[in-house]
C-alpha positions in Angstrom: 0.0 0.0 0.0 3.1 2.7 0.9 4.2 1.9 -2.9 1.3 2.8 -4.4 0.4 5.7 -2.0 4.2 6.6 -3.2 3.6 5.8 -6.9 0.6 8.2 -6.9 2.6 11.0 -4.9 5.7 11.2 -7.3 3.3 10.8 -10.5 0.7 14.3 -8.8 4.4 15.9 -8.3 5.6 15.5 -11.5 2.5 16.4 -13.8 1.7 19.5 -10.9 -1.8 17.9 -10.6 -3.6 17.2 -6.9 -6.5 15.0 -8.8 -4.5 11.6 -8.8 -4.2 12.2 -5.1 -7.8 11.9 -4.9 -7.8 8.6 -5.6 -5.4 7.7 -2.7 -8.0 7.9 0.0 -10.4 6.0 -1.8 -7.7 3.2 -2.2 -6.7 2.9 1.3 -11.0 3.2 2.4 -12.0 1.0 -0.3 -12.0 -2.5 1.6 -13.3 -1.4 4.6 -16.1 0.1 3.0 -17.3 -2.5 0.7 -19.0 -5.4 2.3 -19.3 -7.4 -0.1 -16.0 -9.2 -0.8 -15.7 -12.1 -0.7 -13.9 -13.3 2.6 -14.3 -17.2 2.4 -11.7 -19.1 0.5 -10.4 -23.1 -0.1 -7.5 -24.5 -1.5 -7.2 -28.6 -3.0 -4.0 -30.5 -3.1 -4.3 -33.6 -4.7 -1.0 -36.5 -4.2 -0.4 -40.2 -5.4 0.3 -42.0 -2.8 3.4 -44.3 -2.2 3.1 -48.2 -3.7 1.7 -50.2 -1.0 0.2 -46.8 1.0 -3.3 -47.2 2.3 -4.6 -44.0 2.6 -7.8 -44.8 4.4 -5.3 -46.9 7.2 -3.4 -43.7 7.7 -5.6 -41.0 7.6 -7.7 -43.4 10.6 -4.4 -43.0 12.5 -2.5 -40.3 14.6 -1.1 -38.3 11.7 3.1 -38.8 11.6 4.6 -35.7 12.3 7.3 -34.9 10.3 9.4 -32.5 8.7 8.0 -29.1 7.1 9.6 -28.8 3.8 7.6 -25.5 2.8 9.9 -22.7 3.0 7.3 -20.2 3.2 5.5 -22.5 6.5 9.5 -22.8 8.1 9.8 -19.1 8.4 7.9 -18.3 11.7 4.7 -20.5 11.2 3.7 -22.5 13.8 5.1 -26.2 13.6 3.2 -29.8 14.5 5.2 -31.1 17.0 2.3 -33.6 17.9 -0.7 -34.9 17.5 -3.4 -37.3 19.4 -6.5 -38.8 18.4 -7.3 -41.9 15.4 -10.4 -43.1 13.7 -12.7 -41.7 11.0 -16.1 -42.2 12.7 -18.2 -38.9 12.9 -17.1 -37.8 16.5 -13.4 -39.2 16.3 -11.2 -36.0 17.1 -7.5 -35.1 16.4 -5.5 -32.8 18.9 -2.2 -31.1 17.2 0.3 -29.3 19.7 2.4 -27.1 17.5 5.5 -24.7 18.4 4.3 -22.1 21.2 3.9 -18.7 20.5 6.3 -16.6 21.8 6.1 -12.7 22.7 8.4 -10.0 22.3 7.2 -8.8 25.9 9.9 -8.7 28.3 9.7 -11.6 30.9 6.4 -13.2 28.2 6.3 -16.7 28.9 6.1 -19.2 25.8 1.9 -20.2 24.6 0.9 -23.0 23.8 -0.7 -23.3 20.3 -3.3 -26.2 20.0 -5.6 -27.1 16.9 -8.9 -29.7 17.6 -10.7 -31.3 14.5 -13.6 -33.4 15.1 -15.0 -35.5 12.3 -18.2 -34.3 11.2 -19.0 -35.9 7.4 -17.6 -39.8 6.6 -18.5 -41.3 3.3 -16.7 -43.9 1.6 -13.2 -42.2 0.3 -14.3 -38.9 1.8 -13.7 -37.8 5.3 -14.3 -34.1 6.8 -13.0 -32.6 9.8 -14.1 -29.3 11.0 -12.3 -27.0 13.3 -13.4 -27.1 17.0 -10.6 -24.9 18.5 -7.6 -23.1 17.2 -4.9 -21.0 18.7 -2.3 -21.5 16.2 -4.2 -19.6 13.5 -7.2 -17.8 15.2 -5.5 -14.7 14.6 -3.9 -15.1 11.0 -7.5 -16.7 9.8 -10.4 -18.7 11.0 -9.4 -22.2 9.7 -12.6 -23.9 9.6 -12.2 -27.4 7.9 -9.9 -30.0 6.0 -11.9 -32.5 3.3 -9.6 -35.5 2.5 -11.1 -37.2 -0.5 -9.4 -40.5 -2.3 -10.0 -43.0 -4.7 -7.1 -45.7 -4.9 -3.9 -44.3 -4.6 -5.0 -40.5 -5.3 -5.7 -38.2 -2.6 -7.3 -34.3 -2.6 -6.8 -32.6 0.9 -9.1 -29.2 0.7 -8.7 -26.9 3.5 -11.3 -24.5 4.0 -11.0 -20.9 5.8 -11.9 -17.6 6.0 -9.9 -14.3 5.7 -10.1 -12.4 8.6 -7.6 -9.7 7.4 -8.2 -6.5 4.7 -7.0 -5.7 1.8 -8.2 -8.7 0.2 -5.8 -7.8 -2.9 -3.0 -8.4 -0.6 -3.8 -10.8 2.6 -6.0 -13.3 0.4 -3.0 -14.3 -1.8 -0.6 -14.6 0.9 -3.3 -16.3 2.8 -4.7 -18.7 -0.4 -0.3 -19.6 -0.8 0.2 -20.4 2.8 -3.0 -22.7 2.9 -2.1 -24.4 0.1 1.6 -25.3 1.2 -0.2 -26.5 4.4 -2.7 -28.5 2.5 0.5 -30.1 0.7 2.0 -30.5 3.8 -0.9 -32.6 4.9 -1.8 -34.4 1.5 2.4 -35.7 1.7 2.2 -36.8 5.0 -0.7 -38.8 4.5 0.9 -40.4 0.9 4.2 -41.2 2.5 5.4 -45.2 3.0 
């Protein structure tokens, strides 16, 4: 926003003329003044699983934490560290710890960052978990479910959210990226041997 606010400065300086300037407070006032954007988004991963990888049999268990390969998600994302919970029954839960959150407060103590999922659709190669509780995202975006969907050795992950931050031109790609590196994240570490 500062470059374009800059962009529109140097450009009224140069050609002695205010009226491009008047355009700069309808830029910044725009998106909070328009309700009708859109603020709900998804993003679909699809992955082949493995030889010999039963997607069904993994997805039913405690996910396998491993590493993050995303650069964008190793910068200063929250990290799984762990997670708790098995089955695919509607009801079955999942508990992830990640990383904890820490403050730039002096004497802040480290907070813990937890995600619950509970499963709320099963059909046969489809599975949906909605988001119960989250403080690891809650104030980035309101996460509110993952869809994994397979047919033999193919799995789609879908994560669904919605954007919580304005301008849309500039938080929903960031956010739509980031979402989909974590939907990869999930879709390979449900396709691994």
């Amino acid at each position: 926003m500062g470059a374009i606010v800059g962009l529109l400065a140097d450009r009224a300086k140069r050609h002695r003329g205010m009226q491009v300037m008047l355009l700069v407070p309808l830029l910044v006032a725009a998106e909070g003044s328009v309700a009708d954007l859109p603020r709900g988004a998804e993003v679909t991963v699809a992955r082949t699983a493995a030889a010999g990888t039963d997607i069904e049999r993994a997805l039913a268990g405690a996910p396998a934490i491993g590493p993050v390969g995303s650069r964008l998600l190793r910068m200063k994302f929250p990290k799984p560290v762990r997670a708790d919970g098995t089955g695919l029954d509607v009801g079955a839960t999942r508990r992830i710890t990640f990383t904890p959150r820490t403050s730039l407060g002096i004497g802040a103590r480290p907070e813990p960052r937890t995600m619950e999922l509970r499963v709320v659709r099963r059909e046969p190669g489809r599975v949906v978990f909605a988001v119960t509780r989250d403080t690891t995202l809650a104030r980035w975006l309101e996460f509110e479910e993952a869809e994994f969907a397979w047919r033999g050795a193919r799995l789609s992950v879908t994560l669904r959210y919605t954007r919580t931050f304005d301008p849309s031109w500039y938080f929903g790609p960031v956010q739509r990226y980031a979402m989909g590196e974590a939907a990869a994240y999930l879709a390979d570490t449900f396709t691994a041997p």
